[in-house]
C-alpha positions, 0 to 999 in steps of 0.5 A: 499543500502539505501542510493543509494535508498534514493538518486535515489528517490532524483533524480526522484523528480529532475527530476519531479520538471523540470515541475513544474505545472505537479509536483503540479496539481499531488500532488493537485489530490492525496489530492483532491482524499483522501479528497472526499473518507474521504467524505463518512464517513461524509455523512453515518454518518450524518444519522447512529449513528454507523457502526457494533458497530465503530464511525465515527473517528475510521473509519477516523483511518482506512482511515489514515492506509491505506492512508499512506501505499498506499502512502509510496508503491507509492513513495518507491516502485512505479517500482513495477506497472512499472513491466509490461511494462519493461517486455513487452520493454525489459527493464527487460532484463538490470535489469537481466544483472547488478550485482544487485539485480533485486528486488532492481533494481525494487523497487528502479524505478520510483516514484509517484508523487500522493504517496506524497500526499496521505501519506501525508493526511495519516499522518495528519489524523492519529495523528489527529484522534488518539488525537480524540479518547485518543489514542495519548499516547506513547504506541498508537503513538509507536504501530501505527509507527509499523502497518504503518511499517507493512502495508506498508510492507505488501501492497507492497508485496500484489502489488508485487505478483499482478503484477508478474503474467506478468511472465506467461501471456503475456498482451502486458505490461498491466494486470487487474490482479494487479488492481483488486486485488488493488480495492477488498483491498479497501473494508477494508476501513470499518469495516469487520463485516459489510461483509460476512464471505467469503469476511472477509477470503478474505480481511483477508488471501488472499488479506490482507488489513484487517492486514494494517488498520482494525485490528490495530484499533481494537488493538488501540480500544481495540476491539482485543488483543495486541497478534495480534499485532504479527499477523500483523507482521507475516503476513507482514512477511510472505507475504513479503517472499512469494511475494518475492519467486514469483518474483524470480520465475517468473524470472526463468520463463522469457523469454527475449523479443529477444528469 
């Protein structure tokens, strides 16, 4: 099965290397986009001299977690976003119809092209900013390939459960609902004791991006036990069956585009 993964997304890249110029201004944007984002840490603390207790360079640790899963989930797992035009095509139909798994079938669609470059400024950035901060040691290097596993684990299942809400509403192929949730995540680009306790339960339990970036540099800094470092796994793991108990269930509930 991995090796027909591996080699279908060979063959996406194939395929959107035949326009060139498009291929390169894609992966152009993605660093483009990543680099001005990283812009406003700069710019708030060339006037504050922390933030709720973090530097600078842990903030940019935080960026470079969250950059690499959103750009691993982009590139592996970018038929996820495609789900609901295939529903609203009929093209879901030919997924339920070969002997496969339809997840497998999902996730295995389509790449991003932005995905390369965005991990790719993620996965500069992070030993970069580990070395900044004396983290760049065994037990840290060890410890940051696990939560870069975790969180790509754990964003593709907040993305796989946004998007399976087309299985029950009818959006002509298009819904908000993923995006929306894709956006509140953005806000674990900080710290989350700059927010309210309603907003940290959110980004915590119920949309947790807090598990992909802030707290394995709480871990990494010493902020937070070690133990948590089963919580994240936990979490990964915990979400990732219940995302893929949804999926099977809006599956169930799946009517063809010909009935």
């Amino acid at each position: 099965m991995i090796r027909i993964f591996l080699e279908m997304k060979a063959q996406y890249i194939k395929t959107e290397m035949e326009y060139s110029a498009n291929f390169w201004m894609m992966l152009f944007s993605g660093v483009l986009t990543r680099l001005v984002s990283m812009a406003a840490p700069f710019v708030i603390y060339s006037n504050l001299p922390d933030i709720a207790g973090w530097k600078r360079d842990e903030i940019y640790l935080i960026l470079s977690f969250l950059f690499i899963a959103e750009g691993l989930c982009s590139v592996l797992f970018e038929g996820i976003w495609q789900m609901p035009a295939m529903v609203f095509d009929g093209k879901f139909d030919c997924i339920l119809s070969r002997p496969v798994s339809p997840l497998f079938q999902v996730i295995s669609y389509g790449m991003g092209l932005q995905g390369i470059s965005v991990f790719l400024v993620g996965a500069v950035s992070l030993p970069v900013f580990l070395k900044r901060l004396d983290l760049f040691h065994p037990l840290g290097v060890v410890l940051s390939l696990f939560f870069v596993l975790c969180g790509t684990l754990l964003c593709m299942s907040i993305y796989l459960m946004g998007n399976c809400v087309v299985f029950w509403f009818d959006a002509g192929g298009r819904t908000t609902i993923p995006y929306t949730v894709s956006q509140v995540g953005q806000y674990a680009r900080y710290p989350l004791e700059i927010y309210p306790n309603i907003m940290r339960f959110l980004l915590l339990f119920l949309v947790p991006y807090g598990f992909i970036c802030v707290v394995p540099v709480e871990i990494l800094r010493g902020s937070a036990a070690w133990t948590e470092c089963f919580g994240v796994a936990g979490v990964s793991a915990v979400f990732f069956l219940v995302a893929r108990a949804v999926f099977y269930r809006g599956i169930r509930h799946y009517e063809s585009v010909g009935m």
